[in-house]
N, C-alpha and C positions, 0 to 999 in steps of 0.2 A: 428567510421563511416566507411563501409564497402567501397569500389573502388566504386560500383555502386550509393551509395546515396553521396560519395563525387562527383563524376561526374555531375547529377542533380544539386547538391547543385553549382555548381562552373556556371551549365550554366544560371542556375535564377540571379546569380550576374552580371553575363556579358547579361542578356539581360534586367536585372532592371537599369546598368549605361547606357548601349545604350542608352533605352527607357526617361531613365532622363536626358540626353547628348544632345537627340537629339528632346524633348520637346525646353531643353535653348537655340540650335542654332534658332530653327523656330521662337521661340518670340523675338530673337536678331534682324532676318531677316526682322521678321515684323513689328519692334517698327520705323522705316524709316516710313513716315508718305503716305500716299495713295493718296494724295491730293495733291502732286508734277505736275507743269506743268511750260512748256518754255515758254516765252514769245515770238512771233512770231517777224522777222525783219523786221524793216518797211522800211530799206535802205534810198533813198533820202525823200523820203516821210513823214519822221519823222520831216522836216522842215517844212512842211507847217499843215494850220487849215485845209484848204481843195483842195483834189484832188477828178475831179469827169471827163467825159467823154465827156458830149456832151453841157450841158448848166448848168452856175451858176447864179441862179435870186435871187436878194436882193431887199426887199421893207425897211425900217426904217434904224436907226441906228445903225447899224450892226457892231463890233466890232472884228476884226480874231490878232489874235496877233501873229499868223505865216503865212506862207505865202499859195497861193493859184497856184493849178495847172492842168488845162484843155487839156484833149488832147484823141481823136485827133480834137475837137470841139474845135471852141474859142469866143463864146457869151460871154462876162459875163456882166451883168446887174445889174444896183442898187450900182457902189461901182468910186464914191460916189454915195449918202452919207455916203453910211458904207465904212470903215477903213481895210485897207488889212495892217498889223505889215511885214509882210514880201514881200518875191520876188513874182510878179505873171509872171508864166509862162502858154502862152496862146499859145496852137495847135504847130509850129514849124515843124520842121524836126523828121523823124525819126532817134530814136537816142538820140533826143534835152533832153533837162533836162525836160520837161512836159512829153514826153513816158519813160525817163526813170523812172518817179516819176508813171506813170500810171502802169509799170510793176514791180514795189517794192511792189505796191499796190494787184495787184494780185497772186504775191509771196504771203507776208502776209496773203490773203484773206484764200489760199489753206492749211498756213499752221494751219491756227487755223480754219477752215474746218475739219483737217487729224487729227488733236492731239486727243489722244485716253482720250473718257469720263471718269470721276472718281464719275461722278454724274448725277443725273439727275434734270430738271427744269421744270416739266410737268403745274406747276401751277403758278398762278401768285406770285411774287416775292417781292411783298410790303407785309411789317412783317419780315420779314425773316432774320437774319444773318447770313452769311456763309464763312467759310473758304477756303482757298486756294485751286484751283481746275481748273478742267472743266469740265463745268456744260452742258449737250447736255437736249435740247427741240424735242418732237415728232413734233413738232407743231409750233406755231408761241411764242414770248416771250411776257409777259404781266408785267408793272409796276405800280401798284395802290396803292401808300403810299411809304413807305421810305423804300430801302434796304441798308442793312450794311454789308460792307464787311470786314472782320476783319484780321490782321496779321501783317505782318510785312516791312521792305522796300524791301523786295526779295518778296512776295507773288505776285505769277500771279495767275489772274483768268482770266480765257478765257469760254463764254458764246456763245452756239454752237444753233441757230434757223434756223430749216428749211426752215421756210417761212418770217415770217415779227418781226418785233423789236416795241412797242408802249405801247409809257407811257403816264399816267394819266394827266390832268391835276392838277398843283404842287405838281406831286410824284419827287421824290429823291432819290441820292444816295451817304450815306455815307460812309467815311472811317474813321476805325478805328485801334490804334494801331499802326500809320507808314505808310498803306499798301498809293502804288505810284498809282497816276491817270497814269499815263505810263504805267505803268503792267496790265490794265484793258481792255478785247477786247469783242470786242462783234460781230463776225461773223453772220450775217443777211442773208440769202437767196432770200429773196427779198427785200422790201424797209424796211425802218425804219422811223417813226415819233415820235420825241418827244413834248407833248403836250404843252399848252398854262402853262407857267412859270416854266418849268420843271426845276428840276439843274441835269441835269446829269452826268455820268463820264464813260471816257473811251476811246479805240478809234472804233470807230463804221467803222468795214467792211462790206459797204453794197453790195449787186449785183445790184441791180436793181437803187435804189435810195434814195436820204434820204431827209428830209424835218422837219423842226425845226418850230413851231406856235411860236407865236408873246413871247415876253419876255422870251422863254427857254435861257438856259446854257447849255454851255459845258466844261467841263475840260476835254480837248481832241481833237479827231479830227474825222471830217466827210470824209472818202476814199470811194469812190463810185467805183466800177468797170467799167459801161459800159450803166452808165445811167444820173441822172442829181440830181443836191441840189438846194433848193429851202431852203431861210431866211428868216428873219423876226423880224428886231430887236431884233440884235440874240448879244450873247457874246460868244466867243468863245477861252479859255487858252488855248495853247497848252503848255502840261508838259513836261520837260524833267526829265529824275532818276537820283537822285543824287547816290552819290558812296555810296555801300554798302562795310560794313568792317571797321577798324582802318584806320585813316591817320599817317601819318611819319612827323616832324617836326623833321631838322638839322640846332644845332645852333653851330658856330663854334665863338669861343675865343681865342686870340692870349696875352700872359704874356711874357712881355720883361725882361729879364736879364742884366748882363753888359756884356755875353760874349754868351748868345745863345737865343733864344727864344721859347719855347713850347708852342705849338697847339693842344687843348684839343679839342674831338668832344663830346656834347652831344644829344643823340637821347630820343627823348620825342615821346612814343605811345598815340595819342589823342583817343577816341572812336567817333566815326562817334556821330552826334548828331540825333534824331530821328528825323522824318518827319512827326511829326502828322496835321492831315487837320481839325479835331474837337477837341473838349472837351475830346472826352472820353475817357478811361484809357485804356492805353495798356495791351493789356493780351501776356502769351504767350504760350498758345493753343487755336486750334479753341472751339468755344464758343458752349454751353451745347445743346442750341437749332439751328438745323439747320448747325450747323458747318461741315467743311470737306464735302465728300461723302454724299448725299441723300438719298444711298442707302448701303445697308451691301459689301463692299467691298471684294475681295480677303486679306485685311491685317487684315480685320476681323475675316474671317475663318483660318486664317495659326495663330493669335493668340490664337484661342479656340484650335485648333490643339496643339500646343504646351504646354498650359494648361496642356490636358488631358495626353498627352505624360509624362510630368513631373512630373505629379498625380499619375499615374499608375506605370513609373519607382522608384519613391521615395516607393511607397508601396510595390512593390517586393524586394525593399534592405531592407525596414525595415521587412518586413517580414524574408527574410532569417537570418539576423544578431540576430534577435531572437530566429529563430530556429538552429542557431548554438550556442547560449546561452545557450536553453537548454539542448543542445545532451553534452555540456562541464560537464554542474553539475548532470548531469547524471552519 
C-alpha cells in the first residue's frame, strides 16, 4: 500500500468511528424521554379545595376537604350546608394568609402558563391515553368520555388552554400506573366547567372562573385568579404526593454481656409502595396509543439522526477493514 492510499485508507477509519461515535452519543442524548415537565408550586395554596377572588356560592351538599380561600372578596355562600375540611380565610389584610394564598395562585397559574409544550391537545381528549407531558391547546379543552393518564408517582402533566376547560356530562379522568392526582394541572385561560357528575382530576388554574354542575368531583383543587367558583353538591379531595423513592427504617438492638454491651444498627431499604387510583396495570412506558408527545418531537429527530449516523459510520469501517483484507492477500 503506497503513502497515498495509506493516507485515504486511515482517513475513512477516522471518519467511519467519528460517524459511529457520534450516531451512539445522539441516541444516548435522546433516549431521556421528551415528555419531561415540573410540576408547578402551589405554595400556601396547596392547603386549601378552593381559592378564588371575588365570590364563592354553594347550593347542596357540598363537600371541600381542604380548606377555602377568598381574597380580596369575602362572600362566601351556601357553606353550610356544605362542609369546609379545612381553614376559611375570607378577604383580610394585605399580606393576610387569603392574599398570600391568592398570590401562590398566580405564581402557579404563570408557571404552568410558561412551561414549554411537548405536545399538543387540539382535540377533544375523551379516548385518549397519554403520557407524561405538557400538552398546549390552540383553543379551548374539550372532555367527552374518559381520559387516562398513565405513568408513574413522579409523572406531571400539565394541560395548557387558551380559553376555556369543559367537560361532558359523566366524562372522566383516569389514572393509571401510580400517576398522583397532585401532579395534574390544568391551566385554563378563561373559565372552566365541569359537567353534571363529572369525576375529574387535577388542580384546575382558572383565570376567569370555575364552576362544577350538580353531582361532579374533584380530586383536586378549584384556584381561580381573579374571578368567582360557583358549586353544586359538589365533592371535592384535595391530594397531597406522597414521597417518591425508597424509605430508610433504623432499628437499633442493644446485647448485654457481663462486662460490656454491643449496639448493633440495622438499616432496612423499604421501596416506596405504589400509588395506584384504579384497577389497571402499571406500565412502565407511555402507552402505544396517544402516549408521550402528540406530535414528532425533537427526541424524535436526534434519534433518526443517530440511527443514520451509526448506519453510515459502521459501513465505512466495514468497508475499509475489507478492503484492507484484501490488499493483505493480495
Amino acid at each position: 500500500m503506497n503513502r497515498r492510499t495509506f493516507q485515504q485508507s486511515g482517513a475513512l477509519l477516522r471518519l467511519g468511528v467519528v460517524a459511529f461515535a457520534g450516531g451512539a452519543l445522539t441516541l444516548a442524548v435522546s433516549a431521556s424521554p421528551a415528555w419531561a415537565a415540573t410540576a408547578p408550586n402551589l405554595g400556601t395554596a396547596a392547603a386549601a379545595s378552593i381559592v378564588a377572588a371575588t365570590t364563592v356560592t354553594n347550593t347542596g351538599a357540598t363537600t371541600l376537604s381542604g380548606g377555602l380561600d377568598l381574597f380580596p372578596g369575602t362572600s362566601v355562600t351556601g357553606f353550610p350546608p356544605g362542609i369546609v375540611g379545612g381553614t376559611q380565610n375570607l378577604g383580610g389584610a394585605v399580606g393576610g394568609p387569603a392574599d398570600v394564598a391568592a398570590n401562590d395562585v398566580t405564581a402557579a397559574y404563570l408557571a404552568a402558563l410558561n412551561a414549554p409544550a411537548t405536545g399538543t391537545a387540539n382535540t377533544d381528549l375523551g379516548g385518549l391515553s397519554l403520557g407524561a407531558g405538557v400538552y398546549a391547546a390552540s383553543s379551548g379543552l374539550t372532555l367527552n368520555g374518559t381520559l387516562t393518564l398513565v405513568g408513574d408517582a413522579s409523572s406531571v402533566f400539565i394541560f395548557q388552554s387558551v380559553s376555556t376547560l369543559i367537560t361532558g356530562p359523566g366524562s372522566s379522568v383516569v389514572l393509571s400506573g401510580g400517576v398522583q392526582a397532585c401532579n395534574v394541572f390544568w391551566q385554563v385561560g378563561s373559565s372552566a366547567t365541569l359537567g353534571t357528575t363529572s369525576s375529574f382530576v387535577g388542580n384546575i388554574l382558572a383565570l376567569t372562573s370555575a364552576s362544577l354542575a350538580t353531582g361532579a368531583t374533584l380530586s383536586g383543587r378549584v384556584l381561580v385568579r381573579s374571578g368567582a367558583v360557583t358549586l353544586q353538591g359538589n365533592t371535592i379531595t384535595t391530594p397531597t404526593c406522597s414521597a417518591v423513592g425508597p424509605t430508610t427504617t433504623t432499628t437499633t438492638t442493644t446485647t448485654p454481656t457481663t462486662t460490656t454491651s454491643t449496639t448493633s444498627t440495622t438499616t432496612t431499604t423499604t421501596p416506596p409502595s405504589p400509588t395506584t387510583t384504579t384497577t389497571l396495570p402499571p406500565i412502565t412506558a407511555p402507552p402505544v396509543t396517544g402516549g408521550g408527545p402528540l406530535h414528532v418531537g425533537s427526541s424524535d429527530s436526534s434519534t433518526w439522526v443517530g440511527f443514520v449516523a451509526m448506519f453510515l459510520g459502521g459501513g465505512l469501517l466495514s468497508l475499509e477493514l475489507l478492503r484492507r483484507l484484501r490488499i493483505r492477500r493480495l
